[in-house]
N, C-alpha and C positions, 0 to 999 in steps of 0.2 A: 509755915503755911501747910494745911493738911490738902490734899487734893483725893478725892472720891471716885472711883470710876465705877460706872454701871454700864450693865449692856443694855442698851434700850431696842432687843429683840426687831418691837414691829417698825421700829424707825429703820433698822438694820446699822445702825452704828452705838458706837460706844463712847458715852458722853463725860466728861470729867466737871465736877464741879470744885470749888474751894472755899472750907474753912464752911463745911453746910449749906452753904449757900445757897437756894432752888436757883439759881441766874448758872447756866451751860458756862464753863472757859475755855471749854474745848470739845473739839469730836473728831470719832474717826466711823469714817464710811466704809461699809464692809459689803458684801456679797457672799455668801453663806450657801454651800452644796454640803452634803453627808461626808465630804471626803475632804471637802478644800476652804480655807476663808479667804477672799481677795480684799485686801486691802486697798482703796479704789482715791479714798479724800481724809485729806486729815487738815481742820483747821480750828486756830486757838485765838482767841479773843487778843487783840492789840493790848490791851493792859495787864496781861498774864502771859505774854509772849517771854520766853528768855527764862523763865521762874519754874520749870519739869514740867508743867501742863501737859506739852507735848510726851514728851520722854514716858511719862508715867501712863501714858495712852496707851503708847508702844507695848513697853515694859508688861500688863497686866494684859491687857488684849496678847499677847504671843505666850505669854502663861498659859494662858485659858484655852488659846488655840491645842498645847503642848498636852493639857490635862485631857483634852478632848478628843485627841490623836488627830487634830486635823491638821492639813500641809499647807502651808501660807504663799499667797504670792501676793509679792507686794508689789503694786502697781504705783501706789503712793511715792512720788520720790520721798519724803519723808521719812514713814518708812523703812524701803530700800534703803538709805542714807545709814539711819540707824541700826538696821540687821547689819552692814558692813561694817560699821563699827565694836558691833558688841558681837566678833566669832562664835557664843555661846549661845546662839540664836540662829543660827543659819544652818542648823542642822532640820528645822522645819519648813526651810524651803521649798517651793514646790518645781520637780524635777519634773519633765515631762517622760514619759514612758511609752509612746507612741514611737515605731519604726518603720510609719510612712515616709516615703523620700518623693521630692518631685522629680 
């Protein structure tokens, strides 16, 4: 099974398709500043559930952020779930840098 990912920019998420097919098996919901991507919604079609749909979203979406220089936060538990498992991805975490205290 080949799975395809594209940014679909004015949607603001990144949509996976499979084996060419125009019919979406997944997306992931972004929010997009010059500095940051927030990873917000990620959901994959019940009959492509379990088969990378998901994973391969992650995977190329945190590429792209990585080529980009932007810092990710992942809102997504999916996601977060995933940057925890794969340590060579959590280096574009986003840290906060603010030293306001209440």
């Amino acid at each position: 099974m080949a799975v395809e990912i594209v940014d679909a920019q004015d949607a603001g998420r990144y949509e996976a398709r499979v084996d060419g097919s125009d019919r979406t098996a997944g997306i992931s919901q972004y929010i997009r500043t010059p500095e940051l991507i927030a990873f917000v919604h990620t959901e994959v079609a019940p009959d492509f559930e379990g088969k990378g749909v998901g994973a391969a979203l992650v995977r190329q979406s945190l590429d792209e952020a990585r080529a980009a220089g932007l810092r990710v936060l992942a809102v997504c538990p999916f996601y977060s779930g995933w940057i925890q498992r794969h340590p060579d991805y959590q280096d574009l975490l986003y840290q906060s840098r603010s030293s306001v205290t209440d």
